[in-house]
C-alpha positions in Angstrom: 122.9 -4.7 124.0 124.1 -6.9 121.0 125.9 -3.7 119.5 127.9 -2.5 122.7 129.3 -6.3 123.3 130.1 -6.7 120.1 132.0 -3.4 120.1 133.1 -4.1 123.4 135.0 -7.3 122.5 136.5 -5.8 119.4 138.0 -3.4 121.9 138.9 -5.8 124.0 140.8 -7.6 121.3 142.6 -4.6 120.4 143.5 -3.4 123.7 143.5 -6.2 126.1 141.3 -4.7 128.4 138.5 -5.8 130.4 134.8 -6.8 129.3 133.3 -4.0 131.5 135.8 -1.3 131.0 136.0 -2.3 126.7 132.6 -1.7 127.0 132.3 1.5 128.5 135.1 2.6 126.0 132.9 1.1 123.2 129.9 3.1 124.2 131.8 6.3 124.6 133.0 6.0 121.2 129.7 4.8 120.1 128.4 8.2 121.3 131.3 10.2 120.5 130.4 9.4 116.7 126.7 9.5 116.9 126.9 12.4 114.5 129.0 11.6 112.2 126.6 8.6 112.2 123.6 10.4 111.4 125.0 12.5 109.0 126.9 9.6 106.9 122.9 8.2 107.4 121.2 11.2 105.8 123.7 11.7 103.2 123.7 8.3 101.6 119.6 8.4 102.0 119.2 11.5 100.2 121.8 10.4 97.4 120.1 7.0 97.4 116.7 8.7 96.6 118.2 11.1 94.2 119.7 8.0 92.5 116.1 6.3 92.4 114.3 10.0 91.0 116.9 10.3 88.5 116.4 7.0 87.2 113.0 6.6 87.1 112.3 9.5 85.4 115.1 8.7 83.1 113.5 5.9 82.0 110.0 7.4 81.8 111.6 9.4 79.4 113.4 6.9 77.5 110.0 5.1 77.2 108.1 7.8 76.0 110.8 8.3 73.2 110.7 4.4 72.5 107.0 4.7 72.2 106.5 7.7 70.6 108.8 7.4 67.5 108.2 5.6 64.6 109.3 2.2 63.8 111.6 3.3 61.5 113.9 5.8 64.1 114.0 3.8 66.9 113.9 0.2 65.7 111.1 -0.7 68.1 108.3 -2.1 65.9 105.6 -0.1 67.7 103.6 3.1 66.2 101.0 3.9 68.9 99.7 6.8 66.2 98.4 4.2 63.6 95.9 2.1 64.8 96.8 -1.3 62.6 100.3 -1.7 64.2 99.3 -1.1 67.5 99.1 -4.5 68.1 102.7 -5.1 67.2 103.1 -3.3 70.2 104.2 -5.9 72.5 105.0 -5.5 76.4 109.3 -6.7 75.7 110.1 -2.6 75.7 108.0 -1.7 79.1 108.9 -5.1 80.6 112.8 -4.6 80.1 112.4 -0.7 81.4 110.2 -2.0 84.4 113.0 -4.7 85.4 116.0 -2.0 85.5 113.7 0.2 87.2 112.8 -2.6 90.0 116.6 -4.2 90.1 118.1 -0.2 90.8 115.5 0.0 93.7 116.3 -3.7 95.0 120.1 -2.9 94.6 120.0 -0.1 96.6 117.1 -1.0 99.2 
């Protein structure tokens, strides 16, 4: 009810008509678009999901060449594959991939 007054008095501001008749207007054009609606819908919710696939496996990725590499390439000071510098291995490089990960889904939620 709260959509089809508000519609309803934005066509009555436009056209000057009455409450009852902007309203009836308002819902015809409320159903008149109900697909375009629903498509626009399912659209931006598959684009949004793409968006959230796409960069969570881009940054899986980018982690698991952050990790994997020496020192040396990548200029994290973390080498998983020797056990005496796995304890430089500290949690800055996953925290700062799991924050862009969680602030793209927030952005977009």
């Amino acid at each position: 009810m709260k959509y089809i007054s508000q519609n309803a008095y934005i066509i009555t501001a436009m056209y000057g008509y009455g409450f009852i008749r902007s309203a009836c207007k308002a819902m015809k054009l409320i159903i008149a678009n109900a697909g375009r609606a629903a498509a626009v819908t399912g659209v931006t919710n598959m684009v949004l999901f793409v968006g959230k696939m796409l960069v969570s496996v881009g940054l899986a990725l980018w982690s698991f060449y952050l990790f994997d590499r020496p020192a040396v390439e990548t200029g994290v000071p973390c080498d998983l594959t020797d056990e005496t510098k796995q304890e430089n291995c500290g949690l800055l490089g996953i925290n700062s991939l799991y924050a862009i990960k969680i602030l793209f889904i927030k952005l977009f939620r």
